[in-house]
N, CA, C and O atoms as a Maestro MAE file, in Angstrom:
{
 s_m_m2io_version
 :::
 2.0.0
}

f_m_ct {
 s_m_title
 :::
 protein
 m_atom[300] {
  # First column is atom index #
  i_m_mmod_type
  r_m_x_coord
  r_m_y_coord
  r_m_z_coord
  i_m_residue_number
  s_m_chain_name
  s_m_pdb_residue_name
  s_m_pdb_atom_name
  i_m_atomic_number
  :::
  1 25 54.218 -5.482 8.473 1 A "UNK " " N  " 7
  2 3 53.418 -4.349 8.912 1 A "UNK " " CA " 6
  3 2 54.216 -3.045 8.801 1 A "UNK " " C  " 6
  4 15 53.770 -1.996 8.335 1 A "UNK " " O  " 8
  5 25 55.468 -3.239 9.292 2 A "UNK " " N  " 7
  6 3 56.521 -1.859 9.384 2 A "UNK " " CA " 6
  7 2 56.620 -1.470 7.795 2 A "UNK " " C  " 6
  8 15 56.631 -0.326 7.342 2 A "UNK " " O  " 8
  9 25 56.669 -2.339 7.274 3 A "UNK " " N  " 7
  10 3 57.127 -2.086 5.786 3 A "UNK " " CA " 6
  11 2 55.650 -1.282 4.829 3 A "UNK " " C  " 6
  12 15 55.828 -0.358 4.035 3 A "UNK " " O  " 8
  13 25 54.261 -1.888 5.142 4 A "UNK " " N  " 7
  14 3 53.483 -1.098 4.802 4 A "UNK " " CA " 6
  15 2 53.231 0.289 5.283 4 A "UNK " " C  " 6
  16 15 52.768 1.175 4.565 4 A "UNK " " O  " 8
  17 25 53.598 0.450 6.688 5 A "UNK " " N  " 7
  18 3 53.449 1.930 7.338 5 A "UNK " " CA " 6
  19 2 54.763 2.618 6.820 5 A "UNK " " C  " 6
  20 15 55.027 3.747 7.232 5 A "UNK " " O  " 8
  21 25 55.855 1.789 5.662 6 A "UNK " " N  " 7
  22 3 56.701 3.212 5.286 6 A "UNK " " CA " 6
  23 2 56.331 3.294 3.703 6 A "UNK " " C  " 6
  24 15 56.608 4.213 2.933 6 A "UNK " " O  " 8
  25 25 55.592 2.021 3.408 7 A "UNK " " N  " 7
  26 3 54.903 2.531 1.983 7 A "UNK " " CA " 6
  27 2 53.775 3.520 2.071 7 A "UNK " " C  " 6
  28 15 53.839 4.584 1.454 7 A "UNK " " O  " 8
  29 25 52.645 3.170 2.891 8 A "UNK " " N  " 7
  30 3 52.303 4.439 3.257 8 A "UNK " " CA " 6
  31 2 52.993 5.700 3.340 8 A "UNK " " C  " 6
  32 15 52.655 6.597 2.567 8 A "UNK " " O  " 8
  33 25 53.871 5.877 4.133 9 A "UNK " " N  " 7
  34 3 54.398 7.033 4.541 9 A "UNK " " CA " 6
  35 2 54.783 8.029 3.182 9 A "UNK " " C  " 6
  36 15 54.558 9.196 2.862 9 A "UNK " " O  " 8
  37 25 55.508 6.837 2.578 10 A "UNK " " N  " 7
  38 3 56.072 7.523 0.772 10 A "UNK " " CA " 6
  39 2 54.962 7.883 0.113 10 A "UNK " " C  " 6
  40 15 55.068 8.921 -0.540 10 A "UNK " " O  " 8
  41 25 53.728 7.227 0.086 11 A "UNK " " N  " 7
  42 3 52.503 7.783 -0.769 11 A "UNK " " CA " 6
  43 2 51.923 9.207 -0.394 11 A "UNK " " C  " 6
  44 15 51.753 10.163 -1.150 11 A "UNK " " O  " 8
  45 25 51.576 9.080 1.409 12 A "UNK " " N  " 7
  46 3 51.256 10.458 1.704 12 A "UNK " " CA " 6
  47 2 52.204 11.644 1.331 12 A "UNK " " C  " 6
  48 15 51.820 12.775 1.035 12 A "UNK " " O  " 8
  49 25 53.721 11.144 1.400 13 A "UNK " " N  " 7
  50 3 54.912 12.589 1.545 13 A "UNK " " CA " 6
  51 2 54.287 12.997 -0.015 13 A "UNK " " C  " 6
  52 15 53.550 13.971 -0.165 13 A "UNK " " O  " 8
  53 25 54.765 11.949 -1.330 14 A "UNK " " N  " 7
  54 3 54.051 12.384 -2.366 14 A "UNK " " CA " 6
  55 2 53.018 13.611 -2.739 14 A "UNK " " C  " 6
  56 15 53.060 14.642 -3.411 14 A "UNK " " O  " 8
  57 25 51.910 12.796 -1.784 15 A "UNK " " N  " 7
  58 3 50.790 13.506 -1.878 15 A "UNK " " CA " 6
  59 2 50.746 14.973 -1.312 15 A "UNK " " C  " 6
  60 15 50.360 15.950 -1.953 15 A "UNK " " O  " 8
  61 25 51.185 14.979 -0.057 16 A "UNK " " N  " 7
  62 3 51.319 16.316 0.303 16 A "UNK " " CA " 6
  63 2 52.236 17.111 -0.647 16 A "UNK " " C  " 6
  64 15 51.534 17.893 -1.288 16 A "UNK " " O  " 8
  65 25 53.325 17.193 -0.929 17 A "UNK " " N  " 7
  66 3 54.208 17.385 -2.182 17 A "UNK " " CA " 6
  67 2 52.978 18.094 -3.471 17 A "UNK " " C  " 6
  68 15 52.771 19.255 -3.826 17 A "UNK " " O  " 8
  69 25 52.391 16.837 -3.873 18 A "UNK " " N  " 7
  70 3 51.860 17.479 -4.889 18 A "UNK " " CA " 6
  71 2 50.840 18.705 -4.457 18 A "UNK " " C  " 6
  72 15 50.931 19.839 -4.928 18 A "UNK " " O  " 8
  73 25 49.954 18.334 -3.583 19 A "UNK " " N  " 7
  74 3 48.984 19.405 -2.922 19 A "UNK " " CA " 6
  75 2 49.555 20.506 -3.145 19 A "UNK " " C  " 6
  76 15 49.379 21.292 -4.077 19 A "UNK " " O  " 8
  77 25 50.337 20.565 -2.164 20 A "UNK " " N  " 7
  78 3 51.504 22.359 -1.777 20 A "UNK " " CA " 6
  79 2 51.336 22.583 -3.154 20 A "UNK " " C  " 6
  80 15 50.459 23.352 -3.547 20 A "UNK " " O  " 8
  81 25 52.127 21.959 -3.971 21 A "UNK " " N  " 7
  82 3 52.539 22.509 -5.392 21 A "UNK " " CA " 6
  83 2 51.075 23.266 -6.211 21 A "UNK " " C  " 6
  84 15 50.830 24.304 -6.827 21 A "UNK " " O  " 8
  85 25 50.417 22.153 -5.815 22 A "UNK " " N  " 7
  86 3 49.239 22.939 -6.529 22 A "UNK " " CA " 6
  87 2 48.523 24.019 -6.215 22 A "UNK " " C  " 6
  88 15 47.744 24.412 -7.083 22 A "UNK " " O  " 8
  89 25 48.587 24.718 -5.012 23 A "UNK " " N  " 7
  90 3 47.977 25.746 -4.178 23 A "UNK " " CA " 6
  91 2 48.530 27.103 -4.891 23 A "UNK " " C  " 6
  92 15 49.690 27.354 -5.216 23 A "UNK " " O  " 8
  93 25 47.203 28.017 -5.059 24 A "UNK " " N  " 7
  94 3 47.646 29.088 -6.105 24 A "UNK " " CA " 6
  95 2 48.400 29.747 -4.842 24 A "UNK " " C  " 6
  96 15 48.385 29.305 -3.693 24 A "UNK " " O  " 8
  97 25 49.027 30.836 -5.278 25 A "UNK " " N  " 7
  98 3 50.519 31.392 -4.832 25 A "UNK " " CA " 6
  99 2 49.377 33.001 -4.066 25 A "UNK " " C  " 6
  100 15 48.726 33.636 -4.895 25 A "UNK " " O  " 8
  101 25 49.313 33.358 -2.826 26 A "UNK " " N  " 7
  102 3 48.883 34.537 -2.252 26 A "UNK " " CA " 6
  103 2 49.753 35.312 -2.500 26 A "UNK " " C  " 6
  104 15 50.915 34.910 -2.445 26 A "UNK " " O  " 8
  105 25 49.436 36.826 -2.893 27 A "UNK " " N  " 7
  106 3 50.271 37.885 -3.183 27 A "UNK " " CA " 6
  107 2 50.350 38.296 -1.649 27 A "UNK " " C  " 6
  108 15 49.567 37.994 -0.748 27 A "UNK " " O  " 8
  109 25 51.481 39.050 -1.596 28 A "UNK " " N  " 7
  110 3 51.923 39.929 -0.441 28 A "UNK " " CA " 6
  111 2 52.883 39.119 0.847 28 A "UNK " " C  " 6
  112 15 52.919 39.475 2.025 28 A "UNK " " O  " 8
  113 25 53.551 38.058 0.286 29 A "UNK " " N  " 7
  114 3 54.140 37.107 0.832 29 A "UNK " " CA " 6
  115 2 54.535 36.891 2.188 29 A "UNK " " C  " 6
  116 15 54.511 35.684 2.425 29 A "UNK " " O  " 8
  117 25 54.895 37.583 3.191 30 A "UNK " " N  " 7
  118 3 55.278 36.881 4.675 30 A "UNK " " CA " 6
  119 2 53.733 38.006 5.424 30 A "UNK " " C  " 6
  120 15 53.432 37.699 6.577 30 A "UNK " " O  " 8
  121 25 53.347 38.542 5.125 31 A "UNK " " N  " 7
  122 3 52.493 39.568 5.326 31 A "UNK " " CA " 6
  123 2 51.611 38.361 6.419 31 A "UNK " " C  " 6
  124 15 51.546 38.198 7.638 31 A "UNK " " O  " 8
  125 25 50.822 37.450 4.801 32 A "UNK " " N  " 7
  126 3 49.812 36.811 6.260 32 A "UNK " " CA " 6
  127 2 50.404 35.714 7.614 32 A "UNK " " C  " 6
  128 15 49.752 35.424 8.617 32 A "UNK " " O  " 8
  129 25 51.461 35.359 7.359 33 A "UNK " " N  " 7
  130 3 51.981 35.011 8.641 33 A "UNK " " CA " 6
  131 2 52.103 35.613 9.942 33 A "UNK " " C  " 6
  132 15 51.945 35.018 11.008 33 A "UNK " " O  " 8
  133 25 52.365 36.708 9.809 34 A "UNK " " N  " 7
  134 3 52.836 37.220 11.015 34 A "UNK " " CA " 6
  135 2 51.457 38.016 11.251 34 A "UNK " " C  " 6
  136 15 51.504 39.246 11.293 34 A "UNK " " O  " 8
  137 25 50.302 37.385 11.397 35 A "UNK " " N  " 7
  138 3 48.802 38.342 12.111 35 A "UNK " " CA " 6
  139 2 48.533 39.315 10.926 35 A "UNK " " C  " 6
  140 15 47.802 40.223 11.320 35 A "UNK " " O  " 8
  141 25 48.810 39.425 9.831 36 A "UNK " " N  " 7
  142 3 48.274 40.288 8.535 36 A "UNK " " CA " 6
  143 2 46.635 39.989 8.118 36 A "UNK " " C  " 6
  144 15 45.944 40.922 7.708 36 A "UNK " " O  " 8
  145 25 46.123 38.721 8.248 37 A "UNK " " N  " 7
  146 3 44.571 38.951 8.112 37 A "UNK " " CA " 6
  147 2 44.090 38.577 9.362 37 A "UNK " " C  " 6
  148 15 44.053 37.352 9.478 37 A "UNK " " O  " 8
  149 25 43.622 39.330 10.558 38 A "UNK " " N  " 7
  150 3 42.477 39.240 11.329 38 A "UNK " " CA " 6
  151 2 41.347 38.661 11.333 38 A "UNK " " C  " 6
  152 15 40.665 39.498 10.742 38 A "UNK " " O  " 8
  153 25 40.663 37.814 11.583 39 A "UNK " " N  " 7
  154 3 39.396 37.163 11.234 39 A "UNK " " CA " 6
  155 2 38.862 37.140 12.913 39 A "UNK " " C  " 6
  156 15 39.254 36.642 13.968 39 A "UNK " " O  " 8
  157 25 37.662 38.050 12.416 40 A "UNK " " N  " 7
  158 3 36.476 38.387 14.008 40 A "UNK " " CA " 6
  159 2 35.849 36.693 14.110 40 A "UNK " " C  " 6
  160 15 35.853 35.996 15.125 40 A "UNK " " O  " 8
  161 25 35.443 36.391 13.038 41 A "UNK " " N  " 7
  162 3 34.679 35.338 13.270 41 A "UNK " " CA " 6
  163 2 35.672 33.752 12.835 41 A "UNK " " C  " 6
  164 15 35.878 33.406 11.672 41 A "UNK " " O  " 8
  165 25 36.135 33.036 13.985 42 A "UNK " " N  " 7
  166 3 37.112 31.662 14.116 42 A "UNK " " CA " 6
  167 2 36.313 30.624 13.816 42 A "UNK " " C  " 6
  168 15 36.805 29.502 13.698 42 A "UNK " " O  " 8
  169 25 34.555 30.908 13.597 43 A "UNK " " N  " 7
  170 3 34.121 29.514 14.222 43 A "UNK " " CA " 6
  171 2 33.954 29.222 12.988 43 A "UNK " " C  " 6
  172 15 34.626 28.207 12.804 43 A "UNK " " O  " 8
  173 25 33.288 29.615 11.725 44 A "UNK " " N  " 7
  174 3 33.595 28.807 10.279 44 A "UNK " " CA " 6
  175 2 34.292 29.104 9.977 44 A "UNK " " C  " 6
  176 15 34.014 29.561 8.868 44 A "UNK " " O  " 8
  177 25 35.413 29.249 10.204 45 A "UNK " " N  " 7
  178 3 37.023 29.079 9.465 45 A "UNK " " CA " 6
  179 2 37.073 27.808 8.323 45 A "UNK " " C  " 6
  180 15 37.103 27.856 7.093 45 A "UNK " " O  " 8
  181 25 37.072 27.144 8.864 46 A "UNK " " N  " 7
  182 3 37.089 25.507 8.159 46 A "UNK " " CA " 6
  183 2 36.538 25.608 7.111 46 A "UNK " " C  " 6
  184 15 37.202 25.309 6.119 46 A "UNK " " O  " 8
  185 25 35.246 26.023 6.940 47 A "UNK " " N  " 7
  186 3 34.174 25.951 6.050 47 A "UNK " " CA " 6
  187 2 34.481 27.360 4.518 47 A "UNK " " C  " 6
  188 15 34.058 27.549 3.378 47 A "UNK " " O  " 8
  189 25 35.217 27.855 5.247 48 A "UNK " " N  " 7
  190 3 35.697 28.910 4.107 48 A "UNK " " CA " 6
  191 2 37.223 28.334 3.450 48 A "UNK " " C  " 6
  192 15 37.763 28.954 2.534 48 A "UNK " " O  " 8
  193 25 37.666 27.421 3.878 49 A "UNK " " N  " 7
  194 3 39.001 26.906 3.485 49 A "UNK " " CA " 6
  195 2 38.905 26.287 2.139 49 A "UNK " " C  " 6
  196 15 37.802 25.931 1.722 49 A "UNK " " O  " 8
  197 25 39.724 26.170 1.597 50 A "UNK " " N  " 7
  198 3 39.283 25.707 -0.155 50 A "UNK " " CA " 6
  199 2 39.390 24.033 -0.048 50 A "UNK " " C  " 6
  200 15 39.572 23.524 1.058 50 A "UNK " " O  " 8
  201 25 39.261 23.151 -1.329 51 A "UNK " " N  " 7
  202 3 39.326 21.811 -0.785 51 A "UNK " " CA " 6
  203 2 40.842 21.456 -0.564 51 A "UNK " " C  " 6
  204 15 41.200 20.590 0.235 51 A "UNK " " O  " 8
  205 25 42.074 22.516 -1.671 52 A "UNK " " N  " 7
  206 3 43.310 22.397 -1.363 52 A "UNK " " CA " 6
  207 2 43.767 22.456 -0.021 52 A "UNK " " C  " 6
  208 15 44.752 21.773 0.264 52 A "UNK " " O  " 8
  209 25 43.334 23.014 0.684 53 A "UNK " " N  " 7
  210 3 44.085 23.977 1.640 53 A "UNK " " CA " 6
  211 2 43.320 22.613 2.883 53 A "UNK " " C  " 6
  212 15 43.924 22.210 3.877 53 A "UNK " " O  " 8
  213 25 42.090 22.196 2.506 54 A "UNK " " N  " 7
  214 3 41.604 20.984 3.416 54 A "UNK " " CA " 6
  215 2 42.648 19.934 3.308 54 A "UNK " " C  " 6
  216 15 43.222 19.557 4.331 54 A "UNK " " O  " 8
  217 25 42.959 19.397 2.061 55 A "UNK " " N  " 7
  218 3 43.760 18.440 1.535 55 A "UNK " " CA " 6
  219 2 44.722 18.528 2.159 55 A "UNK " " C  " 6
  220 15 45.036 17.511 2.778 55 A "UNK " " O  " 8
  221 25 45.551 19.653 2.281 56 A "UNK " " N  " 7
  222 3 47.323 19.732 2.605 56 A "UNK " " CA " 6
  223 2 46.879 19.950 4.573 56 A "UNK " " C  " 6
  224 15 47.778 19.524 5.297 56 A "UNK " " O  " 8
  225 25 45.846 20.444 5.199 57 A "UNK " " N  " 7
  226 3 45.935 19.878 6.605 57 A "UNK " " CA " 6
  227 2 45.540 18.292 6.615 57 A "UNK " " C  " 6
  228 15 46.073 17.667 7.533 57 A "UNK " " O  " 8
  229 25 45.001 17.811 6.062 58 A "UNK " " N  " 7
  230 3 44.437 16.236 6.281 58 A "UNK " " CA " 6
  231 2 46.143 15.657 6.152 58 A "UNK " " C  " 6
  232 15 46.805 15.286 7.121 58 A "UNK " " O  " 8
  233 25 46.700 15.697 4.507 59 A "UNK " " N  " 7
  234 3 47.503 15.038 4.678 59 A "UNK " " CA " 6
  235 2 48.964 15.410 5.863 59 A "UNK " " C  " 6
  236 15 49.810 14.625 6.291 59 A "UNK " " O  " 8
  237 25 48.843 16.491 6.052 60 A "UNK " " N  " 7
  238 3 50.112 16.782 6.980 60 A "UNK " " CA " 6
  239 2 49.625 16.224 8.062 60 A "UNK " " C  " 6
  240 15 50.421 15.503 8.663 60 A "UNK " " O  " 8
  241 25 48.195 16.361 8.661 61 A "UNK " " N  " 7
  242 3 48.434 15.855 10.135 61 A "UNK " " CA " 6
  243 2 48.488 14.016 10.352 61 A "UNK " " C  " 6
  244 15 48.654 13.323 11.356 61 A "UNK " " O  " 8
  245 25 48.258 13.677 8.883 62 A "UNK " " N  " 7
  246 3 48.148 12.098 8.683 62 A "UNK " " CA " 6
  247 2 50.191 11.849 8.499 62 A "UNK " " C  " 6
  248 15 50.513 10.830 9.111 62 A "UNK " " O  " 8
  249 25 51.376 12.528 7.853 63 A "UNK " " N  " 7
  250 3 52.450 12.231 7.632 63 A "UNK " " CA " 6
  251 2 52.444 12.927 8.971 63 A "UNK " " C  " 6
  252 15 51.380 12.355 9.207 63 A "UNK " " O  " 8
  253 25 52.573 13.369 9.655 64 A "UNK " " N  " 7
  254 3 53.344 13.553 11.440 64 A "UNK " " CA " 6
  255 2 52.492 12.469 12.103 64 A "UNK " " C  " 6
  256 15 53.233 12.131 13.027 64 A "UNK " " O  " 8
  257 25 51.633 11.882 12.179 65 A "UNK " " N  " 7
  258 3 50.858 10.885 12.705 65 A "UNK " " CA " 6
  259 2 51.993 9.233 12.504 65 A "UNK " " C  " 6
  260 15 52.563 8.502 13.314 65 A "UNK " " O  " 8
  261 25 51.863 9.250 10.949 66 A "UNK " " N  " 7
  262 3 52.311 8.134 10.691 66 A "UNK " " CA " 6
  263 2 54.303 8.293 10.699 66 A "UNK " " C  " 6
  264 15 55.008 7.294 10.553 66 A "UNK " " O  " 8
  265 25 54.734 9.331 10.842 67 A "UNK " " N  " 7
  266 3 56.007 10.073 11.326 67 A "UNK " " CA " 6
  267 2 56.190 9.536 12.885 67 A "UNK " " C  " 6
  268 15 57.114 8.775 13.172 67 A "UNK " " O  " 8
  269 25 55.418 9.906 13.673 68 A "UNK " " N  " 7
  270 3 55.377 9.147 15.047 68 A "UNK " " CA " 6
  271 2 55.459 7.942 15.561 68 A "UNK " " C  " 6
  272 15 55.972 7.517 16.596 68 A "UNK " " O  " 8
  273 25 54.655 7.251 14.351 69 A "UNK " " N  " 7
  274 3 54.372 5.976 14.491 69 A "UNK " " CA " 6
  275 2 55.507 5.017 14.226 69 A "UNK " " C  " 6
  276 15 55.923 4.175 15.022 69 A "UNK " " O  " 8
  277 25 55.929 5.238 13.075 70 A "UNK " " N  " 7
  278 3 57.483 4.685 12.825 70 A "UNK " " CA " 6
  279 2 58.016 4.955 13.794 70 A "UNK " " C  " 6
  280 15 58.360 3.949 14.415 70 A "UNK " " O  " 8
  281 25 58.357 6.184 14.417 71 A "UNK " " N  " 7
  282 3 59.491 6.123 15.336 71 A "UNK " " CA " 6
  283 2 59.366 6.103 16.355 71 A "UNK " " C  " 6
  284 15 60.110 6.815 17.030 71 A "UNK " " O  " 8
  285 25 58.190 5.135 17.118 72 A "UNK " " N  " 7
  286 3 58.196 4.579 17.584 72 A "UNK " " CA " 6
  287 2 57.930 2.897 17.844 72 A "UNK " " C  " 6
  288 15 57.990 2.335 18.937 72 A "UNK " " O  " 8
  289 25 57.667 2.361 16.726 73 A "UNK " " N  " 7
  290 3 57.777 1.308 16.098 73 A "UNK " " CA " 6
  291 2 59.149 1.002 15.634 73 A "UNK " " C  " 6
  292 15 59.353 -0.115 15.157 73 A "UNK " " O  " 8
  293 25 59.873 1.645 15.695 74 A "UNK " " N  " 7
  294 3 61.696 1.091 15.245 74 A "UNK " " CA " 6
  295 2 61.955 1.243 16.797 74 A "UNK " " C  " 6
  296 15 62.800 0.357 16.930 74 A "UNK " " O  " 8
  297 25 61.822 1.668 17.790 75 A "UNK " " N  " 7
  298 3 62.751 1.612 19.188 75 A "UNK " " CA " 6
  299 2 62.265 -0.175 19.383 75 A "UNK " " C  " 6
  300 15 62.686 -0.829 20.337 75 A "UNK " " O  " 8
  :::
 }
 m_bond[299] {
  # First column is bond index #
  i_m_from
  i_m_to
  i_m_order
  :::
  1 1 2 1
  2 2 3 1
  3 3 4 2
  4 3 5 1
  5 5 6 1
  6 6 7 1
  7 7 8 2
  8 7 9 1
  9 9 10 1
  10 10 11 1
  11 11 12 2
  12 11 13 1
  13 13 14 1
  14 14 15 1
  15 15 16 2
  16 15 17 1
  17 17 18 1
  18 18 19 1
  19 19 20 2
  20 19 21 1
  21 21 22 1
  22 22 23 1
  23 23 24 2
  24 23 25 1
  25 25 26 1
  26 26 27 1
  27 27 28 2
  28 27 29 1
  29 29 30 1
  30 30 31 1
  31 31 32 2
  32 31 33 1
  33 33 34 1
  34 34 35 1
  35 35 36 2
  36 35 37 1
  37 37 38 1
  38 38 39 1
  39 39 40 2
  40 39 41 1
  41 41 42 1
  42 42 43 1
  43 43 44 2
  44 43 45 1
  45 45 46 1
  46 46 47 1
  47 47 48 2
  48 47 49 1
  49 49 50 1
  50 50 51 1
  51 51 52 2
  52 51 53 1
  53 53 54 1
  54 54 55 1
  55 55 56 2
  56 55 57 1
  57 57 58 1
  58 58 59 1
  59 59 60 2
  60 59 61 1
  61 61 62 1
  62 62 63 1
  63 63 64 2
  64 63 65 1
  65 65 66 1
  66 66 67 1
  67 67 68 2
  68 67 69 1
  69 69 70 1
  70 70 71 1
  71 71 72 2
  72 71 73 1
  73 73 74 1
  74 74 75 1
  75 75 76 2
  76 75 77 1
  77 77 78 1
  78 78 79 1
  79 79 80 2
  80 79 81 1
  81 81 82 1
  82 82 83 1
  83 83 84 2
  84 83 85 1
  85 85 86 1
  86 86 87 1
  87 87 88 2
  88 87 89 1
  89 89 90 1
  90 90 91 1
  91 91 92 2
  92 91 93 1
  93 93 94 1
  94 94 95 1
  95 95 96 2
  96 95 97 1
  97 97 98 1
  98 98 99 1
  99 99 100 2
  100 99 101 1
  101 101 102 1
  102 102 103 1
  103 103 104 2
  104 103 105 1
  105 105 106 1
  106 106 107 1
  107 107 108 2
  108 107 109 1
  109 109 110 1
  110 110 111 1
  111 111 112 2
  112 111 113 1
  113 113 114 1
  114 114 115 1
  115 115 116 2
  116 115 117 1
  117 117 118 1
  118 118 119 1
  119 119 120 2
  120 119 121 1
  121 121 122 1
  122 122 123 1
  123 123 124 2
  124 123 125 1
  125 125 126 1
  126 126 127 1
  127 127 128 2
  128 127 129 1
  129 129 130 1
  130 130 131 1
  131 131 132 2
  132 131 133 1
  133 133 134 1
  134 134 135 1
  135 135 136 2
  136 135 137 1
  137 137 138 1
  138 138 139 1
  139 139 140 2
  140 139 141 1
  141 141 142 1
  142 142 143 1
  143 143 144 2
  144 143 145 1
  145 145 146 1
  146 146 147 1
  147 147 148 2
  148 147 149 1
  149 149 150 1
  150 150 151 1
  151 151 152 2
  152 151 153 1
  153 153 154 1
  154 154 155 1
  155 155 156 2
  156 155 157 1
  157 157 158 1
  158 158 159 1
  159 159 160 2
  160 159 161 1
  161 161 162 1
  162 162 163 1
  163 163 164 2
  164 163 165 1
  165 165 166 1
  166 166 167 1
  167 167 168 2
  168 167 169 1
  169 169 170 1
  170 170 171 1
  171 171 172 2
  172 171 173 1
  173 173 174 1
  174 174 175 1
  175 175 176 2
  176 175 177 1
  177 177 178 1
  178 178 179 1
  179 179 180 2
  180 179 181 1
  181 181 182 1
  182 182 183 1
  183 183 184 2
  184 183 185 1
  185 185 186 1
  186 186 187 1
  187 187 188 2
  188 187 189 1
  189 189 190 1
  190 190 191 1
  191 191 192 2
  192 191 193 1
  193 193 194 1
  194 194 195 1
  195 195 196 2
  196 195 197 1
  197 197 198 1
  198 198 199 1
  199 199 200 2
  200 199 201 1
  201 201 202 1
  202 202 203 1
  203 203 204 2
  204 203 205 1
  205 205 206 1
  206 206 207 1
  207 207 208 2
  208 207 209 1
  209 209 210 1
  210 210 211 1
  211 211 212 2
  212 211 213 1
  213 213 214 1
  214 214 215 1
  215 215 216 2
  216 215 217 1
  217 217 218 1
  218 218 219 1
  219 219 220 2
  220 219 221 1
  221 221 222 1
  222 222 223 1
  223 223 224 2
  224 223 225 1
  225 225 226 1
  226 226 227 1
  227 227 228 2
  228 227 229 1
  229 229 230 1
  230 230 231 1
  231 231 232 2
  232 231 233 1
  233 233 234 1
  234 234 235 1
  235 235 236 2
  236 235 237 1
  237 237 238 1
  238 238 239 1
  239 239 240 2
  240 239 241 1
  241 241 242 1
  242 242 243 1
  243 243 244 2
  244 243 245 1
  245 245 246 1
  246 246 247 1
  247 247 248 2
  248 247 249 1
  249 249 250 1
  250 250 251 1
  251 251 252 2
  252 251 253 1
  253 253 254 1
  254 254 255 1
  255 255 256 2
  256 255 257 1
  257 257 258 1
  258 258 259 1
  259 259 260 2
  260 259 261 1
  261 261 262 1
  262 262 263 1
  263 263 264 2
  264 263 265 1
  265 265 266 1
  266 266 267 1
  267 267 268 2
  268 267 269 1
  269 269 270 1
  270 270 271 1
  271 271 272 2
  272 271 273 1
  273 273 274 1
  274 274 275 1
  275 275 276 2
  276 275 277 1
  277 277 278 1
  278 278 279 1
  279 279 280 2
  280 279 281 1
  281 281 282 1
  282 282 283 1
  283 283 284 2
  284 283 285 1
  285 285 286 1
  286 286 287 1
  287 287 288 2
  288 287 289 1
  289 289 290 1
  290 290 291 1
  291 291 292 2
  292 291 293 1
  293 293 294 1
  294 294 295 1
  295 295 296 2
  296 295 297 1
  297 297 298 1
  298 298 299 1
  299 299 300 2
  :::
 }
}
């Protein structure tokens, strides 16, 4: 079982890997981090997100999920 949840683990890191890579590049670089685009309206956020940008939250919150899980499955 341990051994499939770290083959898993290697497929998702992959995957996220490739995602990132593929995400076109935003001009104006640390700008939108630090509060640079404002958005009045939070509640379709999601729905304006591209399928990349869906992809790389699915798989990140699935590699810290399965990140947890190992380590707590090795104690």
């Amino acid at each position: 079982m341990k051994t499939l949840l770290v083959l898993v683990h290697v497929v998702v890191s992959f995957a996220l890997i490739a995602v990132i890579l593929l995400q076109q590049r935003k001009q104006g670089g640390f700008s939108g981090i630090f509060g640079g685009g404002t958005q009045a309206d939070m509640a379709g956020q999601w729905q304006r997100f591209t399928a990349l940008t869906k992809a790389t939250v699915l798989l990140a919150s699935v590699f810290i999920i399965l990140s947890l899980v190992l380590v707590v499955s090795h104690s």
